[in-house]
C-alpha positions as CSV (number, residue, x, y, z in Angstrom):
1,X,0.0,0.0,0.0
2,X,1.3,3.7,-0.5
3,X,0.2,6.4,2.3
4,X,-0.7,9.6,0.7
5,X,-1.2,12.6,2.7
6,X,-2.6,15.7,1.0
7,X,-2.5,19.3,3.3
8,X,-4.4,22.1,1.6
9,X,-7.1,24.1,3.1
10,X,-9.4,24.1,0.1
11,X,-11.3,21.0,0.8
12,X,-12.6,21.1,-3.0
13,X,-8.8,20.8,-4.6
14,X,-8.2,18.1,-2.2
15,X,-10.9,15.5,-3.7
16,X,-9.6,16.4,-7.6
17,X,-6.1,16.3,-6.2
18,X,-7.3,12.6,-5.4
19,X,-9.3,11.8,-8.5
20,X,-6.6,13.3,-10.4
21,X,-3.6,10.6,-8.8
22,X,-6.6,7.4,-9.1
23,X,-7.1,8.0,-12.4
24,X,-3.8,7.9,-13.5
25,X,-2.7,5.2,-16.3
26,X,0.2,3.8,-13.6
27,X,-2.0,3.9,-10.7
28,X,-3.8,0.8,-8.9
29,X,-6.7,3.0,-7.0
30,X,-7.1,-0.6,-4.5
31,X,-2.8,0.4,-3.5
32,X,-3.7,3.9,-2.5
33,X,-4.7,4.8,1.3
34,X,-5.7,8.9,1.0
35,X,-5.0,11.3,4.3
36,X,-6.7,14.6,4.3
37,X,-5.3,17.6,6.3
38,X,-6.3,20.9,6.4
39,X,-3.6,22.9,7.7
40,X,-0.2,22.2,8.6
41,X,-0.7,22.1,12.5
42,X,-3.1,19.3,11.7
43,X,-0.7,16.9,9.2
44,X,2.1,17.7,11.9
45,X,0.3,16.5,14.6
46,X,-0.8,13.4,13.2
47,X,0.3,9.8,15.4
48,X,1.8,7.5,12.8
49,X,4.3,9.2,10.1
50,X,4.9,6.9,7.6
51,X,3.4,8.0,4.5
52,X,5.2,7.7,1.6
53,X,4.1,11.1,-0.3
54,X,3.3,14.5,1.0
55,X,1.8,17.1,-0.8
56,X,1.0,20.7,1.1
57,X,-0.3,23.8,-0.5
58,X,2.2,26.4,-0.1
59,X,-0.2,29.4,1.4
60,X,-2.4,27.9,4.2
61,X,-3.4,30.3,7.2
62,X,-1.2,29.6,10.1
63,X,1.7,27.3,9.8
64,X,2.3,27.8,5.6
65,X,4.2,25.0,4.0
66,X,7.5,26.0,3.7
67,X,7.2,25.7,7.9
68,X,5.2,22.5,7.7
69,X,7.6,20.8,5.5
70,X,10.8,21.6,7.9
71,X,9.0,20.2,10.4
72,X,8.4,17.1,8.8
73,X,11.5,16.6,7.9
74,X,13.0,16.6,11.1
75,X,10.9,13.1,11.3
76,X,11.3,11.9,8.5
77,X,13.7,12.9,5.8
78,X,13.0,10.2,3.4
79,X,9.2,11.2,1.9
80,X,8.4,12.3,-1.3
81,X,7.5,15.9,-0.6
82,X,5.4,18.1,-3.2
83,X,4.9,22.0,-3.1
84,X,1.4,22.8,-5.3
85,X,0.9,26.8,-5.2
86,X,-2.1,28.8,-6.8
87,X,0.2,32.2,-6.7
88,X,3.0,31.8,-5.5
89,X,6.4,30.9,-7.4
90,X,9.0,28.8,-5.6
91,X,12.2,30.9,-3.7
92,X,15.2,29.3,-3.1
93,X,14.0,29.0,0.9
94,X,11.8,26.4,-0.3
95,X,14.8,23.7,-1.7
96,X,15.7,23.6,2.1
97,X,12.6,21.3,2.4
98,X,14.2,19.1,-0.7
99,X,10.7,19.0,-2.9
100,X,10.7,16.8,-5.5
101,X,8.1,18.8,-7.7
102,X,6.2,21.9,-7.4
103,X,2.6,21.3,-8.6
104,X,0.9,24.9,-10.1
105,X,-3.0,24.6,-9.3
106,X,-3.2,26.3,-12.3
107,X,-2.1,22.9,-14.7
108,X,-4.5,21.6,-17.0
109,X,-5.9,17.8,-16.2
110,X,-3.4,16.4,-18.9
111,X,0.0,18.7,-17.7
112,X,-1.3,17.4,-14.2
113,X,-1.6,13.9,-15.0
114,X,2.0,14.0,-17.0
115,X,3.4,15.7,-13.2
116,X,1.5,12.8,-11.2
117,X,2.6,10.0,-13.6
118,X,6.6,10.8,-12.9
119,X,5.9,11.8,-9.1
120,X,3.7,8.3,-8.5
121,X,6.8,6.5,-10.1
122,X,9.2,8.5,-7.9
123,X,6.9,7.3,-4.9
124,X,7.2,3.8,-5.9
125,X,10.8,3.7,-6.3
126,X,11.8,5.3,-3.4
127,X,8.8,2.7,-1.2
128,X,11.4,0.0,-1.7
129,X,14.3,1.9,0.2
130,X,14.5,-0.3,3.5
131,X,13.5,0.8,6.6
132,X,12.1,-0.5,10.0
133,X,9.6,1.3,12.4
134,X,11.3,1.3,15.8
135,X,9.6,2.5,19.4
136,X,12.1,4.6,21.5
137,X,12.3,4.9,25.2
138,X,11.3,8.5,25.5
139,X,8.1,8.7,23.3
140,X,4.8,6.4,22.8
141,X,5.0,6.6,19.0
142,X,7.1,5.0,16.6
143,X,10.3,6.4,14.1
144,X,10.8,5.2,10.9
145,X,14.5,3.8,10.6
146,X,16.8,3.6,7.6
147,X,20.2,2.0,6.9
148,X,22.3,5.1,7.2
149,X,21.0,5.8,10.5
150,X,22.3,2.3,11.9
151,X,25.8,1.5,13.3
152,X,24.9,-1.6,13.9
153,X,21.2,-3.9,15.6
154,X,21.9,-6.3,18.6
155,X,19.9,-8.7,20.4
156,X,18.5,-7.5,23.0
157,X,16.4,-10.7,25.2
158,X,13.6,-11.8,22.2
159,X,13.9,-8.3,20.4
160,X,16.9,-6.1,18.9
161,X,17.9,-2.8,19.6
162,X,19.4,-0.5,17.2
163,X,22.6,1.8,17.8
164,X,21.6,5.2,15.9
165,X,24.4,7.2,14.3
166,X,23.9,10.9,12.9
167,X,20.8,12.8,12.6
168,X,19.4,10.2,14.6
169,X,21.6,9.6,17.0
170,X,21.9,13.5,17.6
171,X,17.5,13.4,17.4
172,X,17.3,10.7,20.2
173,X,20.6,10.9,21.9
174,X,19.6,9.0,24.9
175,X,17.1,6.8,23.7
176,X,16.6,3.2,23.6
177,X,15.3,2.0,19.9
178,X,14.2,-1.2,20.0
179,X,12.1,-3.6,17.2
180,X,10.2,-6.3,18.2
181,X,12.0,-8.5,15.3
182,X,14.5,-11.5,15.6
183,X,18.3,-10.6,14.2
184,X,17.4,-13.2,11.4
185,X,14.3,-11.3,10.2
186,X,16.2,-7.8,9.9
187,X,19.1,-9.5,8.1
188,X,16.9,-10.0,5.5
189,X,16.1,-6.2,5.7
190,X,19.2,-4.7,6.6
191,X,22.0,-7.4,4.3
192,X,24.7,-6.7,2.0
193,X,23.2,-5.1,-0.7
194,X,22.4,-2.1,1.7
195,X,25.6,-2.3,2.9
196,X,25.3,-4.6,5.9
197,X,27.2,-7.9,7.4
198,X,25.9,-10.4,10.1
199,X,29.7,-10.6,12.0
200,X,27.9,-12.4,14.7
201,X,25.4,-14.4,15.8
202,X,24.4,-11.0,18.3
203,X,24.6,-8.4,16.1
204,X,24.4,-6.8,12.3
205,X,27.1,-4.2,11.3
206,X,26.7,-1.2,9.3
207,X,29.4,-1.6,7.0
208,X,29.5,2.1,5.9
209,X,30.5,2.8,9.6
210,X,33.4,0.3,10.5
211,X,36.8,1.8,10.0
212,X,39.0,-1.0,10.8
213,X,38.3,-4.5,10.7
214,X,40.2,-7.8,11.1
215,X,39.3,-11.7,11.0
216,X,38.4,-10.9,15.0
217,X,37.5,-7.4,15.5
218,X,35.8,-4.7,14.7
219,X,35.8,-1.0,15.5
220,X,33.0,1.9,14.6
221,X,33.2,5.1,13.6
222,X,32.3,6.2,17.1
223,X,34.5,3.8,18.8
224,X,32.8,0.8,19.8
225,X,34.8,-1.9,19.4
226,X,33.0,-5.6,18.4
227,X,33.8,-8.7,18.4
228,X,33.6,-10.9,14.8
229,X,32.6,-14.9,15.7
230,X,34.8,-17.7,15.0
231,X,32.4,-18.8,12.6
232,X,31.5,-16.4,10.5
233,X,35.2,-14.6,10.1
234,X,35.7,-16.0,6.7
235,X,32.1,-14.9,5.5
236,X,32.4,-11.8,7.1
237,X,36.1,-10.8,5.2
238,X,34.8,-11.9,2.2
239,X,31.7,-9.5,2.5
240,X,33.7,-6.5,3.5
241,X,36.2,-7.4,1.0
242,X,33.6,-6.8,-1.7
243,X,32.4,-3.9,-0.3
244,X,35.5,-1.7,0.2
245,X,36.2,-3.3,-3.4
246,X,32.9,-2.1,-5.0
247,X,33.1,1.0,-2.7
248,X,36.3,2.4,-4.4
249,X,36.5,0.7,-7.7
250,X,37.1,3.1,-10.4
C-alpha cells in the first residue's frame, strides 16, 4: 500500500487532487490509502508518520508549508514531498525542504496527469528503500528507521535494539530504539546489498560505519569496538572485502 497525505485548506482541490492521482494510467486505485489535512498544525500532529508522499499547499493560514515541511522533515527525511501553489512561485527558501516537484494549481488535467505519472513513479521507487519502524524509550510513537542511521542492531532478550548514528543519534541521543523483530528477520532487511554484514550471531554491522576491521574485530566510527565470531570470520572478510572493493572501484 502507499500512504498519501494531502495538506491544503481548500477541501474542493483536495478531492480532484485525489481523483486526479486514481485515475492515473500507472496507478492501482485498491494500493492507494488517501489522508486529508487541512492545515499544517493538523498533518504535523498526526500519530503514525509513515506516508510515503506529501503534498502541502504552499499558502495555508497559520503554519504555511515551507514551515510544515521543515517540520516534517526533522521526522522523517526520506518522503516524497510536493509544493502545489495557486500564486506563488517557488524561492530558493523552499529547496531547504528538498521538494521533489512543485505542482501549479493552475495545470490543466493532462500537464497534471503528466506531473502525477513521474511523481507516483518516484513514490514507488523510493517505497522500496528499507526501513524499520522502531519505538524509543522517551516517546509512545514510533520512528521510521533507515540504513544510514544504523551502526549496527543487537539482540536484545527476544527483540533487537538499534545503535543510531547521525541525525538520529543526535534526534534521540539517549534513547533506547528497540524492534520487536528477531536478528534473522532484519538481516533480511538490513543485508549486503544495503551495505550490511551479520559478524555475529548477536549483532548486524553497518558496513559504511566500521573503520577498521580484522578476521576478529571490529571497530565503529564512534569507537565501539566488536567482536567478529569464529564462525563467521571468513564470510564476514569476504563480505567486507567486496564492499571496500565495489566501494572504491574506479
Amino acid at each position: 500500500m502507499y500512504k498519501i497525505a494531502i495538506c491544503d485548506d481548500d477541501k474542493q482541490y483536495i478531492e480532484y487532487l485525489k481523483a486526479v492521482i486514481s485515475e492515473n494510467p500507472i496507478v492501482i486505485r485498491q494500493e492507494l490509502l488517501f489522508y486529508d489535512f487541512y492545515s499544517g498544525e493538523q498533518l504535523f500532529l498526526y500519530p503514525t508518520w509513515d506516508f510515503d508522499l506529501v503534498i502541502i499547499d504552499i499558502q495555508m493560514q497559520g503554519m504555511d508549508g515551507y514551515e510544515t515541511a521543515m517540520k516534517l522533515r526533522e521526522v522523517d527525511h526520506k518522503f516524497l514531498l510536493i509544493f502545489c501553489s495557486g500564486t506563488v512561485n517557488p524561492t530558493s527558501l523552499f529547496f531547504k525542504a528538498c521538494p521533489y516537484r512543485y505542482l501549479l494549481k493552475s495545470y490543466s488535467y493532462d500537464e497534471m496527469q503528466a506531473e502525477i505519472t513521474e511523481i507516483v513513479s518516484e513514490m514507488k521507487r523510493k517505497k522500496n528503500y528499507p526501513f524499520v519502524m522502531c519505538k524509543y524509550s522517551s516517546g509512545k510513537d514510533q520512528i521510521k528507521v533507515y540504513p544510514e542511521s544504523i551502526l549496527y542492531i543487537a539482540i536484545r532478550n527476544e527483540s533487537s535494539e538499534i545503535f543510531a548514528y547521525g541525525r538520529l543519534k543526535a534526534k534521540y541521543p539517549n534513547a533506547t530504539l528497540r524492534l520487536n523483530q528477531s536478528l534473522d528477520a532484519l538481516e533480511k532487511i538490513f543485508n549486503q546489498e544495503c551495505g550490511f554484514v551479520r559478524a555475529h550471531n548477536s549483532y548486524i554491522v553497518n558496513m559504511e560505519y566500521i573503520i577498521f576491521a580484522n578476521p576478529h574485530e571490529i571497530k565503529m566510527i564512534d569507537g565501539t569496538q566488536l567482536s567478529v565470531s569464529r564462525s563467521r570470520s571468513k564470510e564476514f572478510q569476504r563480505i567486507f572485502a567486496e564492499y571496500i572493493s565495489a566501494k572504491y572501484i574506479e
